[in-house]
N, CA and C of each residue as an Amber inpcrd file, in Angstrom:
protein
   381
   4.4850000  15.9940000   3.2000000   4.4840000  14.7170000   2.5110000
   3.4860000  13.7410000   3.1160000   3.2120000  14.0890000   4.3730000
   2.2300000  12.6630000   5.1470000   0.7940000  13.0220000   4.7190000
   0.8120000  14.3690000   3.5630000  -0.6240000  14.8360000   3.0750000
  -0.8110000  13.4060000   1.8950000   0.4050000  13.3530000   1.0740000
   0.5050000  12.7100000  -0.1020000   0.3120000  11.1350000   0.0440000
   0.9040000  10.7090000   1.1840000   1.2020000   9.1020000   1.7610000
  -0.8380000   8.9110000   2.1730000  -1.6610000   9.9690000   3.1030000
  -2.8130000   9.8100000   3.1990000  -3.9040000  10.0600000   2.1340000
  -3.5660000  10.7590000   1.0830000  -4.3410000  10.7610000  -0.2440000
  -3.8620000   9.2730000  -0.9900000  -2.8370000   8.4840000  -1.0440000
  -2.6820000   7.0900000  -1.3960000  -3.4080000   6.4150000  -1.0160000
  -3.3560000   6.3270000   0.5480000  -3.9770000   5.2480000   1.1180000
  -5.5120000   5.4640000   1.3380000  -6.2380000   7.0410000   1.2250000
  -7.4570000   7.3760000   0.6580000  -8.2340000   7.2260000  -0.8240000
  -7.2540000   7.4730000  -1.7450000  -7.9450000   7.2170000  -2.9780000
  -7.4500000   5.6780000  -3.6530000  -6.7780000   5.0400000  -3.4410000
  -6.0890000   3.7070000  -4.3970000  -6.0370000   2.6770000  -3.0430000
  -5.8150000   2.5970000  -1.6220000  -5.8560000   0.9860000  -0.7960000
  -7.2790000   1.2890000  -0.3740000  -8.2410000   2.4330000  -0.3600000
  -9.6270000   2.3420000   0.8200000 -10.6790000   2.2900000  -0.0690000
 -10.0680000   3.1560000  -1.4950000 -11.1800000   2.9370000  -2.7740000
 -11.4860000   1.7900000  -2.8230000 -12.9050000   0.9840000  -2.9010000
 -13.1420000  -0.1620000  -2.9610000 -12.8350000  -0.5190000  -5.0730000
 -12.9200000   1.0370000  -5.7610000 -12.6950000   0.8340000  -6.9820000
 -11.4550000   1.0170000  -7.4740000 -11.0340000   0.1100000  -8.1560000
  -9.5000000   0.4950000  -9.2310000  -9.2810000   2.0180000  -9.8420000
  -8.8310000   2.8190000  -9.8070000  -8.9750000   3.9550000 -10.7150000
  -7.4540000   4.4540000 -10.7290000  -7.0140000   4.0200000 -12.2890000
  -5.8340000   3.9860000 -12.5270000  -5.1770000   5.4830000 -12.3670000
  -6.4720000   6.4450000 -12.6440000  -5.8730000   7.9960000 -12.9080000
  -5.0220000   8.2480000 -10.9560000  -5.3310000   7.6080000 -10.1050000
  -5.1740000   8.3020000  -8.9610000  -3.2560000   7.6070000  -9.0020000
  -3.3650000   6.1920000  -9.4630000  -2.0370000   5.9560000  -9.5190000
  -1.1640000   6.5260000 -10.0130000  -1.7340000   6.8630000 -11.4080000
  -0.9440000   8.3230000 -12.0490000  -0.5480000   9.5670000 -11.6280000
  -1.3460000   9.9710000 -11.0460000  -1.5620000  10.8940000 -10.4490000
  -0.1470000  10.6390000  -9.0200000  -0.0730000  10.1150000  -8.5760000
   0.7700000   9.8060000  -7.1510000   2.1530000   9.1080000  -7.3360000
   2.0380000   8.1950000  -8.2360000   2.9830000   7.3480000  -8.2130000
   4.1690000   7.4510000 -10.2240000   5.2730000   7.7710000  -9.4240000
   6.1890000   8.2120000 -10.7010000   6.0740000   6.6860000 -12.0870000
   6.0170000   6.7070000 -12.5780000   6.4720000   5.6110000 -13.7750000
   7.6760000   5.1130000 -13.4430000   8.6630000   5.0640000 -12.7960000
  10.0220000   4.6340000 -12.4340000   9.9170000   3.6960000 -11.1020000
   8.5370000   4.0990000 -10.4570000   8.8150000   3.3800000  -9.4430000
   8.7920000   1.9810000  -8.5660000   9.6720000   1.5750000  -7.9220000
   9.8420000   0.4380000  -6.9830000   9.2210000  -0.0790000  -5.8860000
   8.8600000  -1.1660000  -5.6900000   8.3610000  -1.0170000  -4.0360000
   9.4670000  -2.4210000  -4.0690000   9.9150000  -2.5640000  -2.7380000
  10.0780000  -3.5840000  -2.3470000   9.4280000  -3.8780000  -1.0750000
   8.9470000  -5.0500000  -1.1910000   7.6150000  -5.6170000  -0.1240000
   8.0040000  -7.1790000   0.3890000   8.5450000  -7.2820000   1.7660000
   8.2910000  -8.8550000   1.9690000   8.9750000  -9.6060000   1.0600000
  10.4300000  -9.4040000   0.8050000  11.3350000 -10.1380000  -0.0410000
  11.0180000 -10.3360000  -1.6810000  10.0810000  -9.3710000  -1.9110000
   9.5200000  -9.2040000  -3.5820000   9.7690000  -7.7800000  -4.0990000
  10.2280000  -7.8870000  -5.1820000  10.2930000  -6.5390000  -5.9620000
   9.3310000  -6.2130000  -6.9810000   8.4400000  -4.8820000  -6.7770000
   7.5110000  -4.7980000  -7.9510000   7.5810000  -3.1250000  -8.9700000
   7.4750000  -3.3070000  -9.9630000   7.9010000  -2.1070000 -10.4140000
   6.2550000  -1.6440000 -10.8650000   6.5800000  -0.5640000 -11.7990000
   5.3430000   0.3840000 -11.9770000   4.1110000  -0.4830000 -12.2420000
   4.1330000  -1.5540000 -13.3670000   3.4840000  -1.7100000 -13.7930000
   3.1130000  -3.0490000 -12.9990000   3.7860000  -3.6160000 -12.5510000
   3.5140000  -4.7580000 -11.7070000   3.1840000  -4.3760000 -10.2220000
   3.2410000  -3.1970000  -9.6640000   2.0750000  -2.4640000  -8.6230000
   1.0920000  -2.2820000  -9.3170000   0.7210000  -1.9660000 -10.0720000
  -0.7610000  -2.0030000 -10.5750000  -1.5040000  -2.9530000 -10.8270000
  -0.8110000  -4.2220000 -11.6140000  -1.3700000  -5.4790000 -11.5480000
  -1.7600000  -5.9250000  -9.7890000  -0.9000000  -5.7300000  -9.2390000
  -1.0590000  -5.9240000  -7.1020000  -2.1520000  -5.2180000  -7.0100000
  -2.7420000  -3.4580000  -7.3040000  -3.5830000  -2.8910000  -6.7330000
  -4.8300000  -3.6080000  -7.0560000  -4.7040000  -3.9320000  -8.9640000
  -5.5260000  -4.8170000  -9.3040000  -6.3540000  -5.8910000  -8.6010000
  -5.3240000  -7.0280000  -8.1140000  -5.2700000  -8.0930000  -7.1840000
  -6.5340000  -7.6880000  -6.2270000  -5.5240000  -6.6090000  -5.3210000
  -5.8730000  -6.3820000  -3.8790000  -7.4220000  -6.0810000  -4.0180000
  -8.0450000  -4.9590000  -5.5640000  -9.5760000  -5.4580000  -5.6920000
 -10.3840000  -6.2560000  -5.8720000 -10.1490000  -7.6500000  -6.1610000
 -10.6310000  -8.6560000  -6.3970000 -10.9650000  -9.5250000  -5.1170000
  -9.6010000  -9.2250000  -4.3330000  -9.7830000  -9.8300000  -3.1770000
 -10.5910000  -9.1250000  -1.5690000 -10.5330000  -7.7200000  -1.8030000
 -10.5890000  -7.3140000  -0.9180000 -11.9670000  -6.1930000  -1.1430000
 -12.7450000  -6.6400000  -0.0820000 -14.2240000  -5.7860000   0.0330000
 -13.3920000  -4.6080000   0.8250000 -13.5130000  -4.4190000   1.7260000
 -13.2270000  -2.8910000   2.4450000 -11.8360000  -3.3870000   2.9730000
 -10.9530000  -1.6830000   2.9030000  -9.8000000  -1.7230000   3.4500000
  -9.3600000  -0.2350000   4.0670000  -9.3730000  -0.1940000   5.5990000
  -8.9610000   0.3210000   6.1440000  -7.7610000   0.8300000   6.4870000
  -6.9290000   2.2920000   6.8260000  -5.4920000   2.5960000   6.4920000
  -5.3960000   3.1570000   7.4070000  -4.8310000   2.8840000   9.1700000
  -4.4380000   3.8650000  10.2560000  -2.9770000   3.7040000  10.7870000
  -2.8760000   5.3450000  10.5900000  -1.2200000   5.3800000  10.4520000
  -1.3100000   5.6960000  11.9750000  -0.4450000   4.8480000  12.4210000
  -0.0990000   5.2570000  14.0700000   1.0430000   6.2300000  14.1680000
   1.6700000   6.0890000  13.5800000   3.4320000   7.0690000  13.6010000
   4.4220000   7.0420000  12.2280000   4.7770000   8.4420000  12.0990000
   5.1930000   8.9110000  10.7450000   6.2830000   9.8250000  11.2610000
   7.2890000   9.4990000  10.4400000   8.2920000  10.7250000  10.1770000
   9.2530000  11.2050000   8.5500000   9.3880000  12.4000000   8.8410000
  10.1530000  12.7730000   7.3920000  11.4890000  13.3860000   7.6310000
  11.9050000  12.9580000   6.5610000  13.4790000  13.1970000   6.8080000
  13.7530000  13.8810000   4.7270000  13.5260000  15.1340000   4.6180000
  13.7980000  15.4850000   3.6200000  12.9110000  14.9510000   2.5880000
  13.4350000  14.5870000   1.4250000  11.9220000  14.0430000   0.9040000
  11.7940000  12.4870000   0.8610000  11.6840000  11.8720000   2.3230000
  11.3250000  10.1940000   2.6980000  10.7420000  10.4900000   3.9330000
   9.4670000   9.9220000   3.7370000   8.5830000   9.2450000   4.6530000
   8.3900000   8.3750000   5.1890000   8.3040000   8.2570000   6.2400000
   8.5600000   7.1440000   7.0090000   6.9060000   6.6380000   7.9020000
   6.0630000   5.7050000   7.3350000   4.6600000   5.5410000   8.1260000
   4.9820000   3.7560000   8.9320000   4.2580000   4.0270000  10.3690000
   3.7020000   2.6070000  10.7760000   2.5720000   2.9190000  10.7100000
   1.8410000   1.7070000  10.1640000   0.3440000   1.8150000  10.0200000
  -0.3130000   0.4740000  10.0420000  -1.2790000   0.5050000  10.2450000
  -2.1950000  -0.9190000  10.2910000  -3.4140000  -0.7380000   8.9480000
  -3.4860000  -1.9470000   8.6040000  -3.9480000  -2.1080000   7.1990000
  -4.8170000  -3.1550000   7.5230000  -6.2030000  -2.6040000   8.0920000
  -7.5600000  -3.8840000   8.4670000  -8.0900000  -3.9490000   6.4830000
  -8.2650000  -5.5440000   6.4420000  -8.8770000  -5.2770000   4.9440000
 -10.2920000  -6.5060000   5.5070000 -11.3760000  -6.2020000   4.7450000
 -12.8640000  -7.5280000   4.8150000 -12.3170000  -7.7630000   3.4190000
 -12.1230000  -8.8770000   3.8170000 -11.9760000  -9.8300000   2.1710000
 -13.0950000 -10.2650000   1.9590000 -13.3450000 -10.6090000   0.3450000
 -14.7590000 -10.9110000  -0.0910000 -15.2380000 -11.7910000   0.0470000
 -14.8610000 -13.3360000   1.0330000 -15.2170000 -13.7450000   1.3430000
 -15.7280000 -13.4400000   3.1520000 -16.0960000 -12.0040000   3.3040000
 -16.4800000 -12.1610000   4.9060000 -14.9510000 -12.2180000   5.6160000
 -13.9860000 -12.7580000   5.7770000 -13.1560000 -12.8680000   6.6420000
 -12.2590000 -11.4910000   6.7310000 -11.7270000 -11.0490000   8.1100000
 -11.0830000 -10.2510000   8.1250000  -9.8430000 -10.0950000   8.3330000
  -8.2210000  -9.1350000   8.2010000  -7.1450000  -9.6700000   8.1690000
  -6.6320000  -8.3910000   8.2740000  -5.7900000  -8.0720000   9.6450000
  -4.7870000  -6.8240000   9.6720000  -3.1480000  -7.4570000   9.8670000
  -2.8190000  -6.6680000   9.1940000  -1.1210000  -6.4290000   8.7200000
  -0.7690000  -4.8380000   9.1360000   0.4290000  -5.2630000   9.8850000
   1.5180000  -4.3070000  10.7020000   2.4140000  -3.7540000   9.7660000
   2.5620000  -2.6490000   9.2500000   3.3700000  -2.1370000   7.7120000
   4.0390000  -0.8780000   8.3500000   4.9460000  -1.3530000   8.4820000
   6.2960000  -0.1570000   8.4220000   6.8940000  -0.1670000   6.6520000
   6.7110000   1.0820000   6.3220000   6.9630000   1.9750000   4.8540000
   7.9690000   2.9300000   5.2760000   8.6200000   2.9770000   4.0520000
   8.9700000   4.1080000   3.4160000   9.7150000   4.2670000   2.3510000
   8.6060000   5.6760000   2.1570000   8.4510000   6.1410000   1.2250000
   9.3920000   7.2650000   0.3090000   9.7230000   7.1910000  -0.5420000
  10.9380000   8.6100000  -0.9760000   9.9450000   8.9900000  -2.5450000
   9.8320000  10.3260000  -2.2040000   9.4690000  11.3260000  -2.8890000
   9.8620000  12.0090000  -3.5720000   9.7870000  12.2940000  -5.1690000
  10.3230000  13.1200000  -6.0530000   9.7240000  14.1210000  -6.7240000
   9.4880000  15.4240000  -7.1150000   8.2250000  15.8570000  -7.8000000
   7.1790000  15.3880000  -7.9170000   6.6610000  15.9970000  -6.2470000
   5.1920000  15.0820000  -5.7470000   4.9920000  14.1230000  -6.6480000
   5.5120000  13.0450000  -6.6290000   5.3140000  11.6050000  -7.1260000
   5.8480000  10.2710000  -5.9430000   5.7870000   9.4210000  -5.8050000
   6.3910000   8.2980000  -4.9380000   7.1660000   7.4810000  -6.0660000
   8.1930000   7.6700000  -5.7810000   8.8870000   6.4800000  -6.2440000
  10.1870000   6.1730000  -6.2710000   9.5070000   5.2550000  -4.8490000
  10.1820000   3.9410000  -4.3040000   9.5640000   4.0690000  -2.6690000
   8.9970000   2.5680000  -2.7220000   8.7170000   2.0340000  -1.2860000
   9.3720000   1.0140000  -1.1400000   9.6970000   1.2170000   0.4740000
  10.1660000   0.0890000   0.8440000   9.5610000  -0.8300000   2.3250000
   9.3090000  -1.6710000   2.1010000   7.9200000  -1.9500000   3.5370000
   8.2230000  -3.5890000   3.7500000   7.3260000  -3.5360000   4.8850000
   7.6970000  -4.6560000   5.3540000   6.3050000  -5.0370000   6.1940000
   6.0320000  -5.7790000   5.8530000   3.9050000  -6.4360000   6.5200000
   4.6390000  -7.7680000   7.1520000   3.5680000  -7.1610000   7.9060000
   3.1980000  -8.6770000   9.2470000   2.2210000  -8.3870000   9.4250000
   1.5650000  -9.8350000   9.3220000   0.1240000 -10.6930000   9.5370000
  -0.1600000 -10.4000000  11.6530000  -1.3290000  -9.6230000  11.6550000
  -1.5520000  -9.4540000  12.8420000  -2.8430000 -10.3910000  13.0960000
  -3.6710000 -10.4540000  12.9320000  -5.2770000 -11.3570000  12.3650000
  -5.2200000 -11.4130000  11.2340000  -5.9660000 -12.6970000  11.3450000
  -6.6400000 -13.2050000   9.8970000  -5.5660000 -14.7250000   9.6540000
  -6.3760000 -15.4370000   8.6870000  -5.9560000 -16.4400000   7.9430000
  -4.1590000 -16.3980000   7.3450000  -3.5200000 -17.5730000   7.8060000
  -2.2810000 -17.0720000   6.9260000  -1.7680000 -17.0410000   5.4500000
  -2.9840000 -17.8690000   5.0740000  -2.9010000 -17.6560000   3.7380000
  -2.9960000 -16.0720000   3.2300000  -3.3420000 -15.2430000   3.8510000
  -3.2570000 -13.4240000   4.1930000  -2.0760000 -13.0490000   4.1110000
  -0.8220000 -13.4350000   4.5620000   0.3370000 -12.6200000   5.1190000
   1.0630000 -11.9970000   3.8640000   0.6880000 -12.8180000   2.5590000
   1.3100000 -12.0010000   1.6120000   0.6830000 -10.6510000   0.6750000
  -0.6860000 -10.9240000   1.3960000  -1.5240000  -9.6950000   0.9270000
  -0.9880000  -7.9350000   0.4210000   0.2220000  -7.6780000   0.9280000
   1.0260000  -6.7010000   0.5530000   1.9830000  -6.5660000  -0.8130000
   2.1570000  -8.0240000  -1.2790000   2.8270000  -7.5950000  -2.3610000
   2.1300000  -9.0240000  -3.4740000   1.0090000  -9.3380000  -3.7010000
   0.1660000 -10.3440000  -4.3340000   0.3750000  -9.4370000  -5.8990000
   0.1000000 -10.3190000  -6.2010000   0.2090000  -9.7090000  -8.1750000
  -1.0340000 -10.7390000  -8.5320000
């Protein structure tokens, strides 16, 4: 499963381009994230991934420590993004993830603002 969690955060948070097929591709139609006291469902993660391109020039995804427990994944990872204005901003993201017929759906995570501006800290669940 930590193949599936690094093809996410390779093709849809590091892609500097939107490409809806990879969301399809990964993420079930049913699914949830809850992020930072917000709930977003299928279609309102996509409007967020949306977001996160507008705002964000390059975004970096290093998972420090992962575990699985049947089909839930569990990642800490650091999430460096260059926003398009030049400034830069990492967030501390403990996930997880539960898996159904290689699909995701439902995250549950939690970001903290490590650098950067605080107008940043909600960068994880922005619509």
């Amino acid at each position: 499963m930590k193949h599936i969690i690094q093809q996410v955060f390779l093709n849809i948070l590091e892609n500097p381009v939107f490409d809806l097929s990879f969301i399809e591709k990964y993420f079930s139609k049913d699914y949830i994230q809850f992020v930072d006291h917000h709930q977003l469902n299928y279609e309102e993660f996509i409007l967020h991934i949306k977001k996160l391109k507008e705002k964000v020039a390059e975004q970096k995804i290093a998972i420090l420590n992962y575990a699985e427990n049947g089909n839930v994944i569990f990642t800490h990872h650091l999430a460096k993004s260059v926003l398009k204005d030049g400034s830069i901003v990492l967030h501390k993201v403990l996930a997880e993830f539960t898996i159904e017929d290689k699909k995701i759906v439902k995250c549950d995570e939690l970001t903290l603002l490590l650098e950067g501006d605080f107008s940043s800290r909600n960068l994880g669940s922005e619509i």
